[in-house]
Structures are given as C-alpha cells and as structure tokens.
FIDREN-59411 format. One record per residue (C-alpha): residue in three letters; y, x, z. Coordinates in steps of 0.05 Angstrom, whole numbers, padded with zeros to 5 digits. Each point is the difference from the previous one (the first is absolute). Example, Ala and Ser with C-alpha at 12.3 -4.5 7.8 and 13.67 -1.06 7.14 Angstrom:
# residues 2
{pt 'ala',{-00090,00246,00156}},
{pt 'ser',{00069,00027,-00013}},
This chain:
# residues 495
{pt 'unk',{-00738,00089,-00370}},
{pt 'unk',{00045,-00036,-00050}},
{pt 'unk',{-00022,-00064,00030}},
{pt 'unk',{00035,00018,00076}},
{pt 'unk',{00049,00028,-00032}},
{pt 'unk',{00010,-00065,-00040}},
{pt 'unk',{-00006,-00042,00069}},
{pt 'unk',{00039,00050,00041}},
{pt 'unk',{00058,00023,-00036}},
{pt 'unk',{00054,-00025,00032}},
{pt 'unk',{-00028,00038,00071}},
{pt 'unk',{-00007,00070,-00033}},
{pt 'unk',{00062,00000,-00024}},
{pt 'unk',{00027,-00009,00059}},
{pt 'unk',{-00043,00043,00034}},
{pt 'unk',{00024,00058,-00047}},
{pt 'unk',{00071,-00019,00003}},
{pt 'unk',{-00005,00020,00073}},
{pt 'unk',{-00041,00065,-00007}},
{pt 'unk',{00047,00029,-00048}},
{pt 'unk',{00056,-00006,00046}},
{pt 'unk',{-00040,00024,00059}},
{pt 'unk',{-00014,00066,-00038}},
{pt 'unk',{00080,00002,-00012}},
{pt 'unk',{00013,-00025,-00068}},
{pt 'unk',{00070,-00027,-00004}},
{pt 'unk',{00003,-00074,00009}},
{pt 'unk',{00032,-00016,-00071}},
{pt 'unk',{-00052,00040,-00038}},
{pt 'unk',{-00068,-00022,00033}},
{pt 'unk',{00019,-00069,00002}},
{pt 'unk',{00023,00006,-00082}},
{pt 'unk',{-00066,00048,-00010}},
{pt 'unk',{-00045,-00060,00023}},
{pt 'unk',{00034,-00059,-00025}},
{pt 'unk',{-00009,00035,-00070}},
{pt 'unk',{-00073,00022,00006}},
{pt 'unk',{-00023,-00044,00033}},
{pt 'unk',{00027,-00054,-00052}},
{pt 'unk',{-00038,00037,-00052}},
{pt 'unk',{-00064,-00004,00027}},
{pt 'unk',{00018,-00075,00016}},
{pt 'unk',{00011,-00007,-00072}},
{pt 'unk',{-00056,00042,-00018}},
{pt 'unk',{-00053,-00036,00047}},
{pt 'unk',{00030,-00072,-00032}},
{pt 'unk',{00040,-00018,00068}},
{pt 'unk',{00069,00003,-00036}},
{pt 'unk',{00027,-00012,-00072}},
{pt 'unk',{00034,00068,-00036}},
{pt 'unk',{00062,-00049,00006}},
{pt 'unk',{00009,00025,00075}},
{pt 'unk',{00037,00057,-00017}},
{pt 'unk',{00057,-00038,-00045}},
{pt 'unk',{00022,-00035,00066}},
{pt 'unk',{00009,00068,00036}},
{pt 'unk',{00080,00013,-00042}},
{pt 'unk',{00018,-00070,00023}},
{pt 'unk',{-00017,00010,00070}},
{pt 'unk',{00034,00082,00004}},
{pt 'unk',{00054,-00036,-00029}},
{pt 'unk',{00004,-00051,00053}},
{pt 'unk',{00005,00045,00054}},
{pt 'unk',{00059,00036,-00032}},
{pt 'unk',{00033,-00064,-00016}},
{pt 'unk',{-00014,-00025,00076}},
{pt 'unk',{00075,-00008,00024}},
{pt 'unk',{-00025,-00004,00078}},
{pt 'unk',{-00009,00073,-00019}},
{pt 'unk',{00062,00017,00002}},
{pt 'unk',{00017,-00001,00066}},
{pt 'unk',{-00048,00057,00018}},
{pt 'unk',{00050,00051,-00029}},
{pt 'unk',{00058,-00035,00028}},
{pt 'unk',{-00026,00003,00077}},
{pt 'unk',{-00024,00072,-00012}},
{pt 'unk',{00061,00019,-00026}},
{pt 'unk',{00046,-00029,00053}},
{pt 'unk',{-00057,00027,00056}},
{pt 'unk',{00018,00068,-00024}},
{pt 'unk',{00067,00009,-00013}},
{pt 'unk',{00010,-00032,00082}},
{pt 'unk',{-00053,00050,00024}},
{pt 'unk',{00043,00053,-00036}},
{pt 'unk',{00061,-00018,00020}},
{pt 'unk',{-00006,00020,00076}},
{pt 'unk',{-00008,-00083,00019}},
{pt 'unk',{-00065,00018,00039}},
{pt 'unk',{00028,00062,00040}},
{pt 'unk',{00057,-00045,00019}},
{pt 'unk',{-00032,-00051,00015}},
{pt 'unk',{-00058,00041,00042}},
{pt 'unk',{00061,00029,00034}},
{pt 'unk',{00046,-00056,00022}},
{pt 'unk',{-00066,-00045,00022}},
{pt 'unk',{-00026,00067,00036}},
{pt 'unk',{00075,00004,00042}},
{pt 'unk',{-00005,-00076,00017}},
{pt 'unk',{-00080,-00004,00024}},
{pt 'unk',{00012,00072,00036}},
{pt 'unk',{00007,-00021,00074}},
{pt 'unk',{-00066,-00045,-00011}},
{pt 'unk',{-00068,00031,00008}},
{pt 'unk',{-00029,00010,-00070}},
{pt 'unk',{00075,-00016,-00028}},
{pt 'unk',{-00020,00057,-00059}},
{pt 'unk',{-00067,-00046,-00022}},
{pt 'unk',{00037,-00059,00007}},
{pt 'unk',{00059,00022,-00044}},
{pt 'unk',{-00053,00027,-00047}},
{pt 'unk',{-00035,-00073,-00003}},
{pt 'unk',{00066,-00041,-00014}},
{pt 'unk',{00019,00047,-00053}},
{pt 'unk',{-00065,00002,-00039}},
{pt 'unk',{00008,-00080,-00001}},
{pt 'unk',{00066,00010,-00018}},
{pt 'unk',{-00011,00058,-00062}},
{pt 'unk',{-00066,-00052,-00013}},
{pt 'unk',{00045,-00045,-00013}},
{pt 'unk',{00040,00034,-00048}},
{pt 'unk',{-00039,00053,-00026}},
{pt 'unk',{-00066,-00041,-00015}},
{pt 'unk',{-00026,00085,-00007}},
{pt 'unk',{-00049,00016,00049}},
{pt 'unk',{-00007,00075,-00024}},
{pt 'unk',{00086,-00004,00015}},
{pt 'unk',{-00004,-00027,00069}},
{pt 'unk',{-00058,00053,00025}},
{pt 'unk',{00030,00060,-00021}},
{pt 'unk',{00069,-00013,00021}},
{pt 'unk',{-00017,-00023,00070}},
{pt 'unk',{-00047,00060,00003}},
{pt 'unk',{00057,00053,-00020}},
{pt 'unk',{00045,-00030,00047}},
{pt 'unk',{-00033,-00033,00062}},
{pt 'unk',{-00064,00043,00011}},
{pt 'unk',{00036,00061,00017}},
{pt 'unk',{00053,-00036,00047}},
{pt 'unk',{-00067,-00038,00036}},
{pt 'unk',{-00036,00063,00003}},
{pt 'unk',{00068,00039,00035}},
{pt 'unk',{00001,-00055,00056}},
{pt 'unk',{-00068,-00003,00011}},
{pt 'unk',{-00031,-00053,-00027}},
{pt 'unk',{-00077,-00013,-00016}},
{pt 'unk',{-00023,00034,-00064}},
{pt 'unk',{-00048,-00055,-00018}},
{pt 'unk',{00052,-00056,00023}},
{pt 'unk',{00049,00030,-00036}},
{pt 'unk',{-00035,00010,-00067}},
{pt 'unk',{-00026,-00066,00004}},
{pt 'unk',{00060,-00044,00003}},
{pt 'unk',{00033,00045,-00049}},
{pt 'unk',{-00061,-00018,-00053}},
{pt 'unk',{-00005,-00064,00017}},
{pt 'unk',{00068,-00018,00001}},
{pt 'unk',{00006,00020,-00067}},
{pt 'unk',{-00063,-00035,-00022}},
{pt 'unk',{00051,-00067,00014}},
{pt 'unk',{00037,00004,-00071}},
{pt 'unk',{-00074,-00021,-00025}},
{pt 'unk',{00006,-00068,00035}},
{pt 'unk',{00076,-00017,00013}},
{pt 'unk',{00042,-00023,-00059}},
{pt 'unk',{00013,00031,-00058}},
{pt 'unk',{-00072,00027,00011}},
{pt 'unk',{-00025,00034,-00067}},
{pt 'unk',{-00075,-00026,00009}},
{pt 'unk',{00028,-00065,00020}},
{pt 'unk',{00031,-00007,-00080}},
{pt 'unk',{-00067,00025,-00022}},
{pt 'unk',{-00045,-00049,00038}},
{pt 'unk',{00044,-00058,-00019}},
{pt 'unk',{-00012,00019,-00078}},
{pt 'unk',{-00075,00013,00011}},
{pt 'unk',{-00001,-00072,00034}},
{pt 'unk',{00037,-00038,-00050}},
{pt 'unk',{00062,-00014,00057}},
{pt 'unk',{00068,00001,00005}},
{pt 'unk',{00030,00068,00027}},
{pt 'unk',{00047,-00037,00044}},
{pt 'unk',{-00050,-00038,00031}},
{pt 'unk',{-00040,00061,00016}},
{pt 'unk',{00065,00027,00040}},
{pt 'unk',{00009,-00061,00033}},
{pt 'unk',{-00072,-00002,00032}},
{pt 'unk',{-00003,00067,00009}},
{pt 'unk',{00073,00005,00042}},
{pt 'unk',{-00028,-00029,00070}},
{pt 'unk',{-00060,00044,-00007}},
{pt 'unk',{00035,00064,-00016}},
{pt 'unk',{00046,-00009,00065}},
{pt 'unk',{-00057,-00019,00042}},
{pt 'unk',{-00040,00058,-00010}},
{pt 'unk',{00066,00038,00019}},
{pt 'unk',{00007,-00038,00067}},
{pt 'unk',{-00076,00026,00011}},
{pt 'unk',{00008,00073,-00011}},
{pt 'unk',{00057,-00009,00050}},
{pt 'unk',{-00036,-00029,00047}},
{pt 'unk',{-00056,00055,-00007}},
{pt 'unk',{00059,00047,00017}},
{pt 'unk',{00014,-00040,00053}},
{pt 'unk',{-00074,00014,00026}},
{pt 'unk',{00001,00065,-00004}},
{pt 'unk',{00066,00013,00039}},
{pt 'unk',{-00023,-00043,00052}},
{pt 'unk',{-00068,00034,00017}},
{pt 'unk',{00019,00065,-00030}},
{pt 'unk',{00062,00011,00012}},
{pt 'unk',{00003,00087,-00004}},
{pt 'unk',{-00019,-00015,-00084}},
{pt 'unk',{00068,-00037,-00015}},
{pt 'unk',{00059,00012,00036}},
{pt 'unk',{00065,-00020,00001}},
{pt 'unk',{00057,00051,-00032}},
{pt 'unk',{00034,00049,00049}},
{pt 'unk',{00076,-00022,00016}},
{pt 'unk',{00023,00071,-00038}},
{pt 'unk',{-00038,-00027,-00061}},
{pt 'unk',{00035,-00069,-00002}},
{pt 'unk',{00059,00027,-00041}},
{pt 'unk',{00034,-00066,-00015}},
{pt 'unk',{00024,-00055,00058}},
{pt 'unk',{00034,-00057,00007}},
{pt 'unk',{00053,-00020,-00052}},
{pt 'unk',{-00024,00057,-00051}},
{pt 'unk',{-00071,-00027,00002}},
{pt 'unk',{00016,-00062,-00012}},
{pt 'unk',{00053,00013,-00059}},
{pt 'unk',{-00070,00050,-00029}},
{pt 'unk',{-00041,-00062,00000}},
{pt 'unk',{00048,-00051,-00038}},
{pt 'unk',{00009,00053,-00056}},
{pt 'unk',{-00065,00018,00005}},
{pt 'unk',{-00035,-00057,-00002}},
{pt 'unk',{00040,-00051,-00032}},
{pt 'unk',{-00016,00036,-00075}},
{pt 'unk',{-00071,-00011,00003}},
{pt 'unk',{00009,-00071,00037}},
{pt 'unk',{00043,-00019,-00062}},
{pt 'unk',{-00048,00027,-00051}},
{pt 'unk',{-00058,-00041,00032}},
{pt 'unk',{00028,-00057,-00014}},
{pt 'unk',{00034,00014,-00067}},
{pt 'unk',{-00073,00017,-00018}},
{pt 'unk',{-00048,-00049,00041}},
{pt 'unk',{00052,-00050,00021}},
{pt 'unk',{00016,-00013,-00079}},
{pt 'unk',{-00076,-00017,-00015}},
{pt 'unk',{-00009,-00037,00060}},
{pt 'unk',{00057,-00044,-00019}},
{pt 'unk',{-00021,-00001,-00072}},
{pt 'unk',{00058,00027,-00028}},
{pt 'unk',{-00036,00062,-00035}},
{pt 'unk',{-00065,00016,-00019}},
{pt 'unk',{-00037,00057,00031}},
{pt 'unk',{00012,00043,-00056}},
{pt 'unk',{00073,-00022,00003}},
{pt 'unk',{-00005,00014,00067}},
{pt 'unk',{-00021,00071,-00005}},
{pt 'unk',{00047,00006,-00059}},
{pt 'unk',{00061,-00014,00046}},
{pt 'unk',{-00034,00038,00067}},
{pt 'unk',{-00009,00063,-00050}},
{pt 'unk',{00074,-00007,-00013}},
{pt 'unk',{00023,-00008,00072}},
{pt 'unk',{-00046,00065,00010}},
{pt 'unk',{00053,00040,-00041}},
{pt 'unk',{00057,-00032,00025}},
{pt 'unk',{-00014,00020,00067}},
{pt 'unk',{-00020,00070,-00025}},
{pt 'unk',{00065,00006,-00028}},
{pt 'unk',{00030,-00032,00062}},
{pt 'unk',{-00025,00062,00036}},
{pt 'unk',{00020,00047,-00046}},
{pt 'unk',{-00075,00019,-00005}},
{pt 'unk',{-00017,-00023,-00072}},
{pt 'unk',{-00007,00060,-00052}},
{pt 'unk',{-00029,00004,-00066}},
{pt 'unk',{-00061,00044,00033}},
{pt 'unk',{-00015,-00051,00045}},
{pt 'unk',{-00001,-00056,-00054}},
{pt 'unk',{-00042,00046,-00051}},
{pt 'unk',{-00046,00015,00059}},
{pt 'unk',{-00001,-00084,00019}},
{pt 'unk',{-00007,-00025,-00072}},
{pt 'unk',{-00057,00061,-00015}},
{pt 'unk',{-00044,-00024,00064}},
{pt 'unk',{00015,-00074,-00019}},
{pt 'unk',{-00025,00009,-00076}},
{pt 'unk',{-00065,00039,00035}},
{pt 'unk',{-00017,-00056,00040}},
{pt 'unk',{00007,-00056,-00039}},
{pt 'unk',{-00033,00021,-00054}},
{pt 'unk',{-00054,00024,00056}},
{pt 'unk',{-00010,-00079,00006}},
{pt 'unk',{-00001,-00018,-00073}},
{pt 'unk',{-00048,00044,-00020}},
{pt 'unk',{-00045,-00022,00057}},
{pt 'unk',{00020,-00076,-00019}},
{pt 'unk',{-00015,00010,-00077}},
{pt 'unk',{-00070,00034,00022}},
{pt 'unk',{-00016,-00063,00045}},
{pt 'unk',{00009,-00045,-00059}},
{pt 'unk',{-00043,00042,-00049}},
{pt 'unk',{-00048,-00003,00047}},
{pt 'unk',{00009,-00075,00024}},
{pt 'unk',{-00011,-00014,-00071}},
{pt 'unk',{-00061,00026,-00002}},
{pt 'unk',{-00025,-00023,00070}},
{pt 'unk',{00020,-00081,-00008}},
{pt 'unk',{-00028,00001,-00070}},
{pt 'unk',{-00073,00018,00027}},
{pt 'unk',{00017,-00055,00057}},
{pt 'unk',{00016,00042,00059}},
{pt 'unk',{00044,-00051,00023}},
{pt 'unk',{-00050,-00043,00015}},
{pt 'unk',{-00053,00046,00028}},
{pt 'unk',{00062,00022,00040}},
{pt 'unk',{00006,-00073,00025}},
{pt 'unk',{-00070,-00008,00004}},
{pt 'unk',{-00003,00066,00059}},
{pt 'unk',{00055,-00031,00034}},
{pt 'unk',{00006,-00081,-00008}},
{pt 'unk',{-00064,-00008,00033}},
{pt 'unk',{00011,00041,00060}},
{pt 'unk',{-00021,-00042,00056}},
{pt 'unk',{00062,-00019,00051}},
{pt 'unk',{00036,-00022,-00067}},
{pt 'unk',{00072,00023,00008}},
{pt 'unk',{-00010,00040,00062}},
{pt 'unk',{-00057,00029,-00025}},
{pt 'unk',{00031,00028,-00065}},
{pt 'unk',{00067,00021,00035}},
{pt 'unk',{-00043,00039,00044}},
{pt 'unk',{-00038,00038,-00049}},
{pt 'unk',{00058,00006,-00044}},
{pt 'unk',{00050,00029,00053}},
{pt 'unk',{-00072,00049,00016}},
{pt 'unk',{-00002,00025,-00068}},
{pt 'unk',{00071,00020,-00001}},
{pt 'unk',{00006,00033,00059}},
{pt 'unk',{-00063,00044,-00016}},
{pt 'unk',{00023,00012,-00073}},
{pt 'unk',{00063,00006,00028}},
{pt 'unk',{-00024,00073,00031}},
{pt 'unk',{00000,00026,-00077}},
{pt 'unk',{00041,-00030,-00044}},
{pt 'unk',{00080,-00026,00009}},
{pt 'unk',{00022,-00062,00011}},
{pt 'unk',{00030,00008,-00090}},
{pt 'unk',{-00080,00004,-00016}},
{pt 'unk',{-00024,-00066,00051}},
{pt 'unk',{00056,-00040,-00028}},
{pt 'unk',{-00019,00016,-00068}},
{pt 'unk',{-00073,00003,00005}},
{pt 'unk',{-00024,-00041,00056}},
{pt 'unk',{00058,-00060,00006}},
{pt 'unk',{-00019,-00027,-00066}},
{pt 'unk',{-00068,-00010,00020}},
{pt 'unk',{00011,-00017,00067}},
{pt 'unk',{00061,-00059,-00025}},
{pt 'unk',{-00035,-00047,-00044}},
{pt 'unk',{-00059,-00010,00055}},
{pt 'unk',{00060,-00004,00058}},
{pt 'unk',{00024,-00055,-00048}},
{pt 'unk',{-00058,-00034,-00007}},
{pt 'unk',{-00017,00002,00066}},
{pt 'unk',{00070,-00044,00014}},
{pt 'unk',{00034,00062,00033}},
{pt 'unk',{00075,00015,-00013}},
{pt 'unk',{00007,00053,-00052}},
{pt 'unk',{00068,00021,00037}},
{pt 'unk',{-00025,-00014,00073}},
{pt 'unk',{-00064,00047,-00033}},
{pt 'unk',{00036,00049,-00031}},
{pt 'unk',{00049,00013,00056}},
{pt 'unk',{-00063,00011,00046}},
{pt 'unk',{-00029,00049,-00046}},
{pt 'unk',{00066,00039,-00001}},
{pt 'unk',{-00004,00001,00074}},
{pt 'unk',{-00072,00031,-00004}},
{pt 'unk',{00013,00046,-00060}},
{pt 'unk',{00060,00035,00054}},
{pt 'unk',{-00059,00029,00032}},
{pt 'unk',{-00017,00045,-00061}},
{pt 'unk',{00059,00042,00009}},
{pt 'unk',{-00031,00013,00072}},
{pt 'unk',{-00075,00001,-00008}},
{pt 'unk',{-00011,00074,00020}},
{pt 'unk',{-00019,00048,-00037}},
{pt 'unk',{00027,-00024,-00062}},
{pt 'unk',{00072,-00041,00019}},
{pt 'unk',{00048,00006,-00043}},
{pt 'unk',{00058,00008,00057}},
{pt 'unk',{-00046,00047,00035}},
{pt 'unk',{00008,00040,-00058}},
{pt 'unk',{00077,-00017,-00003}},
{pt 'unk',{00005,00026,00075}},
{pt 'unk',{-00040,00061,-00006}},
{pt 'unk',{00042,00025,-00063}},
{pt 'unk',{00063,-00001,00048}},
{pt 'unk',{-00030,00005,00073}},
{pt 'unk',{00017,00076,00034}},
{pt 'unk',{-00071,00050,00018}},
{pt 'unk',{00005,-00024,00064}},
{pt 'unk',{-00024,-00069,-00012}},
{pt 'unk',{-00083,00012,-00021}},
{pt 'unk',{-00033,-00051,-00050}},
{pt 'unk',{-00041,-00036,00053}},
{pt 'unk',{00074,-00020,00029}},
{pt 'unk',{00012,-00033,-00051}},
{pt 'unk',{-00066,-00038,-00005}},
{pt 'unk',{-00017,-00022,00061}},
{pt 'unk',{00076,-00018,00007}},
{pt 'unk',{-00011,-00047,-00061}},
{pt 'unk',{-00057,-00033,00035}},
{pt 'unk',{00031,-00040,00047}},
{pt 'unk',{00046,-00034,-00045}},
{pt 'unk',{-00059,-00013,-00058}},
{pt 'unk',{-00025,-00038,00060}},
{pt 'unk',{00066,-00045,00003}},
{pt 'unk',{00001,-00011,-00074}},
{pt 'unk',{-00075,-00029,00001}},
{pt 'unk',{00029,-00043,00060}},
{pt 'unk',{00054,-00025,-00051}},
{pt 'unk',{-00059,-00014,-00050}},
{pt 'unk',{-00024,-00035,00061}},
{pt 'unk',{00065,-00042,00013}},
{pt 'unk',{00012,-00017,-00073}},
{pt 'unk',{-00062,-00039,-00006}},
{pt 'unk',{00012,-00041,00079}},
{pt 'unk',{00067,-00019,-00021}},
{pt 'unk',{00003,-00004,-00077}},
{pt 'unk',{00075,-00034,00022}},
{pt 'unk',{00026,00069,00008}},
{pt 'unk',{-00010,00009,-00076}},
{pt 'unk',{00006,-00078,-00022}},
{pt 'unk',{00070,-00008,00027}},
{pt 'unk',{00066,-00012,-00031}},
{pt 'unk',{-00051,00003,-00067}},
{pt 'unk',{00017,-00068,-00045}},
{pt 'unk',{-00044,-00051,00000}},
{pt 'unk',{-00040,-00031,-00050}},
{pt 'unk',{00021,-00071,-00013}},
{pt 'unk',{-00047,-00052,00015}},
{pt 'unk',{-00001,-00060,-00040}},
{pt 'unk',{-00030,-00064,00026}},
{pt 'unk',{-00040,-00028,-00063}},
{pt 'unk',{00001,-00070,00030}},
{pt 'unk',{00080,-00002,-00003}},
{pt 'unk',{00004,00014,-00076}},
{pt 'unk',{00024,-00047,-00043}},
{pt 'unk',{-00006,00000,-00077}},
{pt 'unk',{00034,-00049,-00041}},
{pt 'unk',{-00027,-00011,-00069}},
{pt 'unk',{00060,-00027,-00048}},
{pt 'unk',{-00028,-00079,-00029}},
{pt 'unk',{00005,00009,-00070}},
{pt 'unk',{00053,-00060,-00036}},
{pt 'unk',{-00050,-00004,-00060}},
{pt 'unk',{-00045,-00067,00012}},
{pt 'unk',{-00030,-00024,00059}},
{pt 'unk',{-00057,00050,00026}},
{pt 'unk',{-00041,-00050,00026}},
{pt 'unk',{-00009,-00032,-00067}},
{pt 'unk',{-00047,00025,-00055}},
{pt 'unk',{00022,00009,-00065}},
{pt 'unk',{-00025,-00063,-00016}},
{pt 'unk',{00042,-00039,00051}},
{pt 'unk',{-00055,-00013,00047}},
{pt 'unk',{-00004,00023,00078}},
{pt 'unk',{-00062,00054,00005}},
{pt 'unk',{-00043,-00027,00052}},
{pt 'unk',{-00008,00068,00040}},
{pt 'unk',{00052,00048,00001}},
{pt 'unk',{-00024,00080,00011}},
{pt 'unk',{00014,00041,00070}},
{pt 'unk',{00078,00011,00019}},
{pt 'unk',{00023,00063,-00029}},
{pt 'unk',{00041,00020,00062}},
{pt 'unk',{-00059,-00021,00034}},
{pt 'unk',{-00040,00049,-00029}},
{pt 'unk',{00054,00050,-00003}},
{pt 'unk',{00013,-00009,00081}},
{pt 'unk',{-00077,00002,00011}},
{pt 'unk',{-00001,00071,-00039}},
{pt 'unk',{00054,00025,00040}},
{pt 'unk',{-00038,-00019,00070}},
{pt 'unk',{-00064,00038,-00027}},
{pt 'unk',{00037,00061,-00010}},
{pt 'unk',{00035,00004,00065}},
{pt 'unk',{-00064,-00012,00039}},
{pt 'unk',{-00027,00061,-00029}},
C-alpha cells in the first residue's frame, strides 16, 4: 500500500481533488484541504521535505501582491454600476425600435446589445438578468418562440465571457504567464465572430420558421424617423465612447488593463451621474456585490496555489505532461483531448474553477508542445463559454430562470440553450482552422538572423598579442573567440 501510494501520488491527488468537488465542497476549500493533506503524507511517506510548507506564505502572498489582479474589481465594478443605471433597458429599447420592421428584429436587438453590454460589462451574471427582465416578456407578448427566445437571451449574455474586458480572459492571461492586453487583442475577432454566428442562426430560424420570430406590429414601433435616429446617437454613443476609453486605451498601449478598468469604472459613474441615476444605494449595492466576487476568486486562487504546491512538489507536472505530451497526433492530438476534457468538466464546474485548476496543467504541456499560450488560451475561453450553457447546470440558465415569468417551463430554457452550445463548439472548431483569427494584430516576436551578428572585441594597446612574453611568435594560436562565440550562437538557434 505505501509503495503505490509512493509511485502514484501525484494521480490520487488529483483524483480526490475532483471527488470532493463533485460531492459539492466549495472549490477554495477542497482544493486547500488536499494540497495540505496530501503534503503531509508526502512528507510523511519521504516524497517531500517539512520545508514545503514555508513556501506556502510566499506564494498566498504572491497572489495578493499580483497587480493583474486588480483589474477584476475594476471591470466588475464598472459592469454593475452600467447594468444599474438603466444602460441595458435603453439600449434593449432603442435597438428593439430600429430592428422592429425586420423578422426577428427583438432577437437581433437582443444579440447586438449583449455584444455591446459584453463589451462593457465583462459580467455575464449582469447581461442575463437584465436582458431577461426586459426582453423575455416583450418576445413572449409578440409571439416569439419560448426556446428561441430564452436561448439568445442566455447566450447572448454568455458573450461578456469572450469579448473584451472579459473577466476570465484577465484570469487565463495570469494563469498562463501573458500579457492581459494580449489576451484582448486575440480574443477581439473571436468574440465578434461568434456574434455574427448567433445572428446568422437567427437568420435560420426566421427563414424556415418564420411564425417563432416575427417582426414588431406597426402600433408597437413607437419611435420613427428623426426621433429614432436622435434615440440611437444618445443612446449609443455613451457606450461606443466607453469601449474605447477602456479597450481602445490598451490596444494602443496607453494604459494597462488595470488602468484600463480603473478609468472604464470611472466613466461608469460619470454616465450614472449623467443620467441622474447614480445614488448612494446603488453604489453600496455595486461596491457590496463587487467585494463578494472578487474575493469569490481569491479565495479560489489562494486554494489553487496551496494545492499546486503540493501537487508540483510530488511531480504532477510531469506525470501531467507525461498523460498528455505523448498523445499520438502531437498537437492535434492534445488540443483535441484537451478542448474534450473541458467541455465535459465544463458540465460541473465554472469556467473560475477550469481556469484555475485545469489551465495550469493544461499550459506548460501547450507550451511545450510549441502552441501559442495566447492563441491557446483564447481557444479555451471560447470552449469554457459553453459552461454557462451546458444544461442542467449553466450558470445563465440559472441567471434566466431567476428572472424568466411561469409561463416559460425549465425545459424552454434548456433545449433553447442547445442550439447555441452547438455554435460555441463550432467556434472551438474555427479557432483551431484559422488560429489567424486569434494571431492577428498580436506583436510579433523579433527574429534575429544569427549569421548577421557582428561582435567586435576591443584590441588591447598593451603589447603585441601575437607575441609571448618572451618576445617570440607562438607557433599555433588557439580557436577564434568570436568564432566560437558565433558557433554557440548557431547551436542554440537550431534548437
């Protein structure tokens, strides 16, 4: 017995890891639990020194002194204070007026805002329920599809987890050791195309089933002409204008992400105040649900590293890259298995406990393996999206049900979210045909041509060097330093 456990510790800790949370422990405290235990039976058994544990202060510390961090709080906070400020019902409202003549105007207008909160809010939980208050009852009034209806409203939310300033997309870049900015840039192209497919899945369905969307009645169409098109410059222009103060900034390298979200949280209250909607309730209740959540994900980060510690210092790493380096197919091989693994797991836990469990396995193999760690990382926030529709345990399932009327039954809602899990696997599917999607606009690594370096070594004044000290000329000189220098530097660039 203590002999397997010897040779197979680094599997049964995983293995419990995972049935703790399947019987419902909370994330932080099983993964914390087993890093601890587990690391005193490693030290018991021999496996680990007692010294373990005096690296665990450093490493809590590091994750509170982790300034990528900080932008977590920032986008949450800014997400809320818009959602509470009414943006969303105007938003839903002016969009609804100009798609109303069109057949399925009401989804489409619910599509192009969820992009558009997505991209402000980075909240999925914010986008769900406000679409759901607002929209679901208007769709249901003209007659729309139940399970179309539902579906787009989840899913459109489910967009602030892969458009900029995504939440998981700050949280993967940490986990994979890249810049946040980078992780927005890759992940811009992807986010919008995954829009453009829900749209054309609308499209679909009002071609060959026409009766489930239709268009708005001409008595419902409340705004025309000149007024519409004053509503949708005031409207619209706010949120345009905060995009870019937020995304355009860190595209252009003027701010960081977390200044980013520092100056996106303040154009938040500013256009609170400009619509004389911003009270001291509604910044208690913002700045209460913001403290909640973020320390929802350092608890959960400072339990990962307890338990990381734990799990690299028995080698888990390696048996880690062991199970998936030698997959056969190579890099196809382990992106296929890995994108499997997530989408199962992905049916019980949230996309906060794959990043922070399953990325930092799954990175240093993807690395390894010569993959892009942003190209990877982008395509595993495009997979984890589907865990906030994986019936029965989605997230914005949840969101929806919390807010949807009697009318609309639980199996709406699912089979609803079924369709558009299917388009998000297609994404996964896209990602990894055209990695460009991800790859562009991303800076390039310089590439230096080893052959075209020059090194000049300063001649000495003192004496000649091709005399001994005894004045004589040595009859063999020894190799060319910048021979040897230049032959070093070839070696290393052919590996």
């Amino acid at each position: 017995m203590i002999e397997f456990l010897t040779a197979n510790m680094a599997p049964i800790i995983f293995a419990f890891m995972v049935i703790f949370m399947l019987m419902g422990f909370p994330v932080a405290f099983a993964l914390a639990a087993n890093g601890v235990v587990f690391g005193l039976i490693g030290i018991e058994l021999g496996l680990l020194g007692p010294q373990l544990f005096q690296a665990m202060p450093d490493r809590i510390f590091g994750v509170m002194a982790n300034d990528t961090l900080l932008a977590i709080p920032f986008f949450t906070f800014m997400g809320l204070i818009l959602e509470r400020s009414g943006m969303a019902e105007d938003l839903l409202d002016t969009i609804g007026q100009l798609f109303g003549p069109v057949r399925g105007g009401l989804a489409y207008a619910v599509i192009f805002v969820g992009a558009l909160l997505a991209a402000t809010t980075g909240v999925v939980a914010a986008s769900v329920i406000s679409m759901g208050l607002i929209s679901l009852p208007i769709m249901m009034r003209y007659g729309y599809d139940k399970k179309l209806a539902t579906g787009v409203i989840a899913a459109s939310g489910t967009l602030a987890q892969i458009i900029p300033p995504s939440l998981v997309l700050i949280i993967m870049a940490d986990q994979l050791g890249r810049s946040v900015g980078d992780m927005y840039k890759g992940a811009f192209i992807p986010g919008f195309v995954l829009t453009g497919l829900y749209v054309g899945y609308v499209l679909l369905v009002t071609v060959f089933k026409p009766a489930s969307a239709p268009a708005l009645p001409p008595e419902a169409r409340t705004l025309r002409g000149g007024k519409l098109a004053l509503r949708v410059i005031t409207t619209l222009v706010p949120p345009l204008f905060l995009i870019f103060l937020v995304l355009g900034t860190i595209f252009l390298g003027i701010a960081t992400p977390t200044e980013g979200g520092a100056m996106g949280a303040t154009g938040a209250l500013a256009m609170a105040l400009a619509r004389k909607r911003l009270s001291w309730s509604l910044l208690k209740q913002a700045m209460e649900t913001t403290a909640k959540l973020t320390t929802f994900v350092i608890f959960i980060l400072v339990g990962a590293r307890v338990f990381s510690l734990t799990f690299y210092g028995v080698d888990g790493h390696r048996w880690v890259e062991h199970l998936l380096g030698d997959l056969p197919g190579g890099q196809i091989g382990f992106l296929i298995v890995a994108n499997v693994l997530i989408f199962l797991l992905a049916f019980f836990l949230d996309f906060f406990e794959l990043a922070f469990i399953v990325v930092p396995l799954l990175g240093p193999v993807a690395d390894k393996l010569g993959i892009d760690l942003i190209w990877f990382g982008v395509l595993l926030a495009v997979n984890m999206q589907t865990s906030f529709m994986h019936p029965p345990f989605g997230f914005a399932l949840f969101y929806l049900r919390s807010v949807a009327p009697a009318s609309v039954k639980t199996t709406d809602i699912y089979w609803g979210a079924v369709p558009f899990v299917g388009i998000q696997i297609i994404m996964v599917g896209l990602v990894i045909a055209f990695p460009q999607m991800v790859t562009f606009g991303l800076d390039k690594d310089a590439v230096v041509d080893v052959n075209s370096v020059v090194i000049d070594v300063p001649v000495s004044d003192y004496g000649d060097p091709t005399e001994t000290p005894g004045g004589e000329t040595p009859a063999a000189t020894e190799e060319d330093p910048n021979k040897a220098i230049m032959d070093a530097m070839n070696k290393e660039a052919e590996k």
